[in-house]
C-alpha positions, 0 to 999 in steps of 0.5 A: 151157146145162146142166152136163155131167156128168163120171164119176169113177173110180179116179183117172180123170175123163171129161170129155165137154164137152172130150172129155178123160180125166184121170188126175189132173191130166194129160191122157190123150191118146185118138182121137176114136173111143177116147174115145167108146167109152169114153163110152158104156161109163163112162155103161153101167157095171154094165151087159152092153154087146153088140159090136152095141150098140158097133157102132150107138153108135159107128159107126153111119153106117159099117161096121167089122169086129171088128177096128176094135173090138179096135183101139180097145179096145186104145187104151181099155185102153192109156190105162187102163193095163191089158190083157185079160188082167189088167182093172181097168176093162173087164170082157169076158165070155166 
């Protein structure tokens, strides 16, 4: 089987094969849903991700409102240590 590749930044890893994030050397603990939203955004980074584009990655089989996305994101941002209001990962555009 091939490797799986990780992304590294700042001092976070993803680590898909295990559905990990590290910060470090400790396990940043995030729900299945959270942690594949923050999959496909680190694999499309530099890149405009669309709510709809998030909506068929990630729930593609079910139908969730905007509210589902917010709340994961919280939990992405929350396990990043950051906020909507100050970014240093996440980037929302207007």
């Amino acid at each position: 089987m091939p490797p799986v590749s990780q992304w590294s930044f700042g001092p976070f890893r993803l680590d898909p094969r295990n559905a990990c994030l590290w910060r470090g050397t400790e396990v940043v603990p995030l729900p299945p849903t959270a942690f594949a939203l923050l999959h496909y955004l680190v694999t499309h980074a530099g890149q405009l991700v669309t709510k709809d584009e998030l909506f068929d990655a990630i729930w593609a089989e079910t139908v969730v409102s905007e509210v589902v996305l917010k709340v994961r994101m919280g939990e992405v941002r929350k396990a990043l240590g950051e906020t909507a209001h100050a970014p240093t990962w996440l980037v929302q555009m207007p």
